[in-house]
DRENDOFI-887434 format. One record per atom (N, C-alpha, C, O): residue in three letters; x, y, z. Coordinates in steps of 0.05 Angstrom, whole numbers, padded with zeros to 5 digits, always signed. Layout:
BEGIN
ALAXYZ
...
// end
This chain:
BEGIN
UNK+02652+00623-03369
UNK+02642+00648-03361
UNK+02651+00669-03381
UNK+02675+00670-03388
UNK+02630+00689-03391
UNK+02637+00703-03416
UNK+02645+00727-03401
UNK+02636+00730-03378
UNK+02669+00753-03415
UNK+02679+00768-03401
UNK+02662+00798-03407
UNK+02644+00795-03423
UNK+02664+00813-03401
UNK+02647+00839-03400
UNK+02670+00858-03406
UNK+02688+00862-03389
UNK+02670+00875-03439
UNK+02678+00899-03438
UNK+02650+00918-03455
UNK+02634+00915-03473
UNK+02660+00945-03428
UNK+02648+00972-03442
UNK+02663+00991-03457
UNK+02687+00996-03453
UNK+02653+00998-03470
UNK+02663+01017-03494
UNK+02653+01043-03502
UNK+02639+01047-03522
UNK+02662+01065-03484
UNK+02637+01084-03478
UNK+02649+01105-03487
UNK+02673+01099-03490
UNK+02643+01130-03493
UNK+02645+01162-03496
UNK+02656+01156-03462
UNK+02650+01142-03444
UNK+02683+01181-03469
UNK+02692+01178-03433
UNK+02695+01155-03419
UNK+02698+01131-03424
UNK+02693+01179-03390
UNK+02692+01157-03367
UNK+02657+01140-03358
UNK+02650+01132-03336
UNK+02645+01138-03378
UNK+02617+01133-03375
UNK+02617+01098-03368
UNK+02602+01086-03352
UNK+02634+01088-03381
UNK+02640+01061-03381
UNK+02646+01052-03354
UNK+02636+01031-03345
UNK+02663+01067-03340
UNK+02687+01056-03315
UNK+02667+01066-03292
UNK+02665+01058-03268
UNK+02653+01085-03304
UNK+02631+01099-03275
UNK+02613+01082-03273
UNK+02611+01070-03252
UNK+02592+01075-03298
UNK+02583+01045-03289
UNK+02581+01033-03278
UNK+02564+01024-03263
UNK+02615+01024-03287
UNK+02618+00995-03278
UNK+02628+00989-03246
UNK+02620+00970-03232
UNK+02646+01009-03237
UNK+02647+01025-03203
UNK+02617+01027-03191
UNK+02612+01022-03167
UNK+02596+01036-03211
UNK+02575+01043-03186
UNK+02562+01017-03185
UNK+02545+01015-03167
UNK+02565+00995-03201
UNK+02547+00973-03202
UNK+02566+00951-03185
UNK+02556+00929-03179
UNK+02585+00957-03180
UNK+02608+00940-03168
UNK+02608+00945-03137
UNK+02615+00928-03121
UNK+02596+00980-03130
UNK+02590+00980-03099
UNK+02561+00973-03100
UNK+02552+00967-03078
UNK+02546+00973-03120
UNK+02513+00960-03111
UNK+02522+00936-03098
UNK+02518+00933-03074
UNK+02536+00911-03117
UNK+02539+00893-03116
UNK+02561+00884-03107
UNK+02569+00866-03122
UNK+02580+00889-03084
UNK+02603+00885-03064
UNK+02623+00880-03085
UNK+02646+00878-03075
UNK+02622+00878-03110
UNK+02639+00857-03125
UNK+02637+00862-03149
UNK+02621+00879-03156
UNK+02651+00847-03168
UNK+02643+00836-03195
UNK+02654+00808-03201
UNK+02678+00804-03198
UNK+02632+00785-03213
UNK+02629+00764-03205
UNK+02645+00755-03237
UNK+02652+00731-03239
UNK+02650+00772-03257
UNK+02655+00771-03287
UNK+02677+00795-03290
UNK+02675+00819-03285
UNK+02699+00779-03299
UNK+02721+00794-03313
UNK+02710+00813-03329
UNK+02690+00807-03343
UNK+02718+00839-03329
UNK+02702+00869-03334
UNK+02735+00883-03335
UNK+02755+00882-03321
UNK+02728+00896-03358
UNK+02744+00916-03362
UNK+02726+00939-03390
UNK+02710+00934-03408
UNK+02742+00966-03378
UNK+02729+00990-03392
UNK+02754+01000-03418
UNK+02777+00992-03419
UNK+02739+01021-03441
UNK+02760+01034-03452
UNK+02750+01051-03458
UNK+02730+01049-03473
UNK+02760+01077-03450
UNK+02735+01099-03462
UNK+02741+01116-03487
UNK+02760+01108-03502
UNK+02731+01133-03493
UNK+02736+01139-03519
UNK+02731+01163-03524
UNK+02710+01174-03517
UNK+02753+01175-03537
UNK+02747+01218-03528
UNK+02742+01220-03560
UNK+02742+01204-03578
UNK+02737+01248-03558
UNK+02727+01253-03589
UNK+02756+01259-03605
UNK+02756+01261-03629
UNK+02777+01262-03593
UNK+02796+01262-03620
UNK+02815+01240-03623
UNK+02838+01245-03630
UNK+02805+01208-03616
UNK+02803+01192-03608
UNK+02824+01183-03644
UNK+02819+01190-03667
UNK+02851+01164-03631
UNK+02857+01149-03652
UNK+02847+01120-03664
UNK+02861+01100-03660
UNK+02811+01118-03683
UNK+02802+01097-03678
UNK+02823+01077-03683
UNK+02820+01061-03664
UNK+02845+01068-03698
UNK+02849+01047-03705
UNK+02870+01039-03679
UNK+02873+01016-03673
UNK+02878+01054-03671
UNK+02896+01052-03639
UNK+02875+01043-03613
UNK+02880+01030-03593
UNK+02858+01052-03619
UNK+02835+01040-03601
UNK+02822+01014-03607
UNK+02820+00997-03590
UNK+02814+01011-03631
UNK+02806+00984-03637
UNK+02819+00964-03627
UNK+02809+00946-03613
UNK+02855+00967-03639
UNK+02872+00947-03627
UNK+02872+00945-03595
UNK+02872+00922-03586
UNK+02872+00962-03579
UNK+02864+00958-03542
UNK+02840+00952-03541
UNK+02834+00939-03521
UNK+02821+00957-03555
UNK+02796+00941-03556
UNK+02790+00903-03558
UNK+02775+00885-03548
UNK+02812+00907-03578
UNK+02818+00879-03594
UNK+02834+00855-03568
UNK+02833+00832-03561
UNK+02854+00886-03561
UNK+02876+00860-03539
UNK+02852+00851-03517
UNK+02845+00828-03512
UNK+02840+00882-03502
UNK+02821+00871-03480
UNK+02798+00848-03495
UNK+02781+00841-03478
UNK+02796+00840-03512
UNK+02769+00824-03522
UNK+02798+00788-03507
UNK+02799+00770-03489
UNK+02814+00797-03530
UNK+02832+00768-03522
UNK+02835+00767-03491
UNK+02825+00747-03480
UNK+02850+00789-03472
UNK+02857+00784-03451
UNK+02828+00776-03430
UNK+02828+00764-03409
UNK+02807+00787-03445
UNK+02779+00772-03428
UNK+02766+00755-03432
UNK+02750+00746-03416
UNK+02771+00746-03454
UNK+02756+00719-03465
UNK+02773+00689-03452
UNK+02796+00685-03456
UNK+02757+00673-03438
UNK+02764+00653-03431
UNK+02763+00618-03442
UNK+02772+00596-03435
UNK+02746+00632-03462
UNK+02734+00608-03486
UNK+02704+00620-03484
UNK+02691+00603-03497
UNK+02691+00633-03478
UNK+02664+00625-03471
UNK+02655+00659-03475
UNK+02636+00670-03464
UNK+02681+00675-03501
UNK+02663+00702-03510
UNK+02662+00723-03498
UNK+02658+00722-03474
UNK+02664+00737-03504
UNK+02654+00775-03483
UNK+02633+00786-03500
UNK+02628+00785-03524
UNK+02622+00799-03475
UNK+02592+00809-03480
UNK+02609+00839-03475
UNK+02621+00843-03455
UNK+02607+00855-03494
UNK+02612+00878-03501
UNK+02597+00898-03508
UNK+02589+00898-03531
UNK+02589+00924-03487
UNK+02562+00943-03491
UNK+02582+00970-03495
UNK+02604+00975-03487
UNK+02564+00983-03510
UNK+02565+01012-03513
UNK+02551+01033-03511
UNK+02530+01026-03500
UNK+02550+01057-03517
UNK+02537+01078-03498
UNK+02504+01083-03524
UNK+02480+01082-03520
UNK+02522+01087-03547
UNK+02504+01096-03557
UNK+02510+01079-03599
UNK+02528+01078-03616
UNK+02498+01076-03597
UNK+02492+01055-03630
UNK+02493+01071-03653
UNK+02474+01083-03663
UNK+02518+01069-03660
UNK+02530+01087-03684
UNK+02553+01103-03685
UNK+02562+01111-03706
UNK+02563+01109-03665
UNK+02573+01126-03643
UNK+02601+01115-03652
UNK+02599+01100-03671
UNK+02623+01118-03645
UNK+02647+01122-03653
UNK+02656+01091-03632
UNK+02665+01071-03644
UNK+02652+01092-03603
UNK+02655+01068-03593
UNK+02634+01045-03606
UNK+02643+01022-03609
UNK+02614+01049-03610
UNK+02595+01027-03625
UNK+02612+01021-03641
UNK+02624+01000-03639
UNK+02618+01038-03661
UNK+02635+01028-03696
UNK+02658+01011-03677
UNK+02656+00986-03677
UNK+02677+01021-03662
UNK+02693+00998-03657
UNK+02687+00971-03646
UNK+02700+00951-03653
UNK+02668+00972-03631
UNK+02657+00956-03620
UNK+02638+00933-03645
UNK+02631+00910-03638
UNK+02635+00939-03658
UNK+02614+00929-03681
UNK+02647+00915-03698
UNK+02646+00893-03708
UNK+02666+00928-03698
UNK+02690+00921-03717
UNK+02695+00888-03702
UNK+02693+00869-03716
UNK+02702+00886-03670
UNK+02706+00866-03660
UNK+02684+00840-03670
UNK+02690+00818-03662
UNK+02670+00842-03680
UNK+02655+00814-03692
UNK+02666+00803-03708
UNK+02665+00778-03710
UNK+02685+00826-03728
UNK+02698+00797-03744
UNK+02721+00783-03738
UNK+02732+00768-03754
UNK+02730+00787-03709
UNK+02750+00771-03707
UNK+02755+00762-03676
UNK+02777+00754-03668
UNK+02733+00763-03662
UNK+02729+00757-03636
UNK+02701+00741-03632
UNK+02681+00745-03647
UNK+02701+00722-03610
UNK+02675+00718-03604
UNK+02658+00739-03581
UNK+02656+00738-03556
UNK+02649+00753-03597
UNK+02641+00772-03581
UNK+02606+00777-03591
UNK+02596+00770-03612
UNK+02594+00790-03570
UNK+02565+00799-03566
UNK+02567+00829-03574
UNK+02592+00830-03574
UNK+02561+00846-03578
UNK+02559+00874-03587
UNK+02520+00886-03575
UNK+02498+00884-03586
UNK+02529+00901-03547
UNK+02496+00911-03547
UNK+02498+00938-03541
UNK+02510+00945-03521
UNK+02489+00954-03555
UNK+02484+00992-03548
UNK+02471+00995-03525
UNK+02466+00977-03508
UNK+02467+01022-03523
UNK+02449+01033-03501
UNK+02453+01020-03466
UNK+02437+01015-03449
UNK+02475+01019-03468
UNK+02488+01007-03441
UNK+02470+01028-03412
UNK+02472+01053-03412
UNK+02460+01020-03399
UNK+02454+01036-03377
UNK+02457+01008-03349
UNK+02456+00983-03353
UNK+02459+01022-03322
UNK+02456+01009-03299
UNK+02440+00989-03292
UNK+02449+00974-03275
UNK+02424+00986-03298
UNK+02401+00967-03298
UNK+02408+00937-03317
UNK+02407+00914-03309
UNK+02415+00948-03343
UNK+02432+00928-03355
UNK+02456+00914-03347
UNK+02460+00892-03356
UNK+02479+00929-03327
UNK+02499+00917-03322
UNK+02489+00902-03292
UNK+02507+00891-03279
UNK+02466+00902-03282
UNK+02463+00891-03260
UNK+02446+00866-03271
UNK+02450+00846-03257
UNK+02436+00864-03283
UNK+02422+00837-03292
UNK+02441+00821-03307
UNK+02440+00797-03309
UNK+02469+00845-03323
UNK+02494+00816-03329
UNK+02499+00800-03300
UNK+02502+00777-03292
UNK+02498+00829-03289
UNK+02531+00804-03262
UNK+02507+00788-03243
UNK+02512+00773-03225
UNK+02476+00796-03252
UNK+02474+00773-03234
UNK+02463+00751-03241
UNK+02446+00738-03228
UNK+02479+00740-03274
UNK+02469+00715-03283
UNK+02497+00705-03297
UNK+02499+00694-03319
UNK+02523+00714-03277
UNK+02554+00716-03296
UNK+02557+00681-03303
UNK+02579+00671-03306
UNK+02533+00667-03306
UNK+02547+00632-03304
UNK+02532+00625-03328
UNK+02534+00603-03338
UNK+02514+00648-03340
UNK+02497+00649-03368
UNK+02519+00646-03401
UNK+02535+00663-03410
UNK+02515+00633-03407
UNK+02521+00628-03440
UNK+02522+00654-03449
UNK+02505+00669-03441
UNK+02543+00666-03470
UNK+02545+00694-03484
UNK+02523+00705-03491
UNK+02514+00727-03483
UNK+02510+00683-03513
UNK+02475+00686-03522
UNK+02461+00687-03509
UNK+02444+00705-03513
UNK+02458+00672-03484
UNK+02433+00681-03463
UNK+02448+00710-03448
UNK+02435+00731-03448
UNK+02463+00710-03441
UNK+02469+00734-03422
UNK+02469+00758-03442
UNK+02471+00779-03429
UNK+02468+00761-03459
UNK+02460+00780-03486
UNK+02432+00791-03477
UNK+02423+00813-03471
UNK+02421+00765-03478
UNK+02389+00772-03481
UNK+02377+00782-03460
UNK+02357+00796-03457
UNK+02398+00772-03439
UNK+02399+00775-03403
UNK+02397+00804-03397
UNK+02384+00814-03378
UNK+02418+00820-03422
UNK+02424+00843-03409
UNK+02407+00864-03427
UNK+02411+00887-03422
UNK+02387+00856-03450
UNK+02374+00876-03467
UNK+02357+00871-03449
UNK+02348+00893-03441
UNK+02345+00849-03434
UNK+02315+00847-03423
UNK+02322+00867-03397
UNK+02305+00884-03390
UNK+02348+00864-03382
UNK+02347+00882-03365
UNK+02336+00911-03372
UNK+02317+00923-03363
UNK+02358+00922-03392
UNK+02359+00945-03399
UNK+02319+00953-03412
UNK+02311+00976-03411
UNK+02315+00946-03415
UNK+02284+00951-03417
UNK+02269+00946-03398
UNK+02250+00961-03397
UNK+02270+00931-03381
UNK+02255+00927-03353
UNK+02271+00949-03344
UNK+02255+00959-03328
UNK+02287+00961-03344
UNK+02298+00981-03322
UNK+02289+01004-03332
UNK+02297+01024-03320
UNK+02275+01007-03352
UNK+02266+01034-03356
UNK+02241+01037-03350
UNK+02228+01019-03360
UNK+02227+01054-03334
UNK+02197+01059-03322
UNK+02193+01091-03321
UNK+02211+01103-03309
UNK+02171+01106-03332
UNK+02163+01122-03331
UNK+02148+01129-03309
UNK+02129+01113-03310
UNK+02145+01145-03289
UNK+02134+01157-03270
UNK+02123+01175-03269
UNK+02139+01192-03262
UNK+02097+01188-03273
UNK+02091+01214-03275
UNK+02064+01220-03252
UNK+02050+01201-03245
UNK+02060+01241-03244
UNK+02039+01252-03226
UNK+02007+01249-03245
UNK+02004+01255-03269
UNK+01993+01242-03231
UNK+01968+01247-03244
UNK+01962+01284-03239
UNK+01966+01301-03222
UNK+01948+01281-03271
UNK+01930+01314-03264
UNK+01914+01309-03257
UNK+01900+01289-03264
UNK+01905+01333-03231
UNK+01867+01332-03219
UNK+01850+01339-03252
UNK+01855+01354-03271
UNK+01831+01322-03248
UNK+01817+01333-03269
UNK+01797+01354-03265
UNK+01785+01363-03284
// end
């Protein structure tokens, strides 16, 4: 079972992962957050990035999302590939962390794909029709 860290601007990560944890009574996947302020020491972060990748990985990888792709947590998060088995996906939203935990017995690579397909199925536009 692959482990789940977020890597977010702030508390955006831990709020997440709290609100998807009372959708879902639980969390079925070792999950931990680290958030990331703007006067942020990257290379002091990387390394707590780096320990949480070891302390979650069980043999079987962490799937690791971030808020936004390019972004100061992305760059660290993008750093963990060369020395972790790790997944790296942006654009982290709710919808995505609910289609991880509810396939936590998925392979790193499938639960990757698990959680981009969420995150696009979870976006829907709604709008009113105009009378014509």
């Amino acid at each position: 079972m692959a482990g789940l860290l977020l890597i977010t601007h702030g508390t955006l990560g831990a709020d997440m992962l709290d609100t998807v944890r009372g959708i879902l009574c639980g969390c079925p996947l070792p999950a931990e957050t680290l958030a990331i302020d703007s006067d942020a020491d990257t290379d002091a972060l990387y390394q707590a990035a780096s320990d949480l990748c070891t302390r979650l990985d069980d043999g079987d990888g962490v799937l690791v999302l971030t808020d936004l792709y390019g972004s100061t947590p992305s760059n660290i998060a993008n750093r963990l590939v060369e020395s972790h088995n790790v997944s790296v996906i942006s654009g982290a939203n709710i919808p995505m962390l609910l289609r991880i935990l509810n396939y936590p017995q998925m392979s790193l690579d499938a639960l990757a794909e698990k959680a981009a397909s969420g995150a696009r199925d979870g976006i829907v536009v709604s709008s009113r029709k105009q009378a014509s």
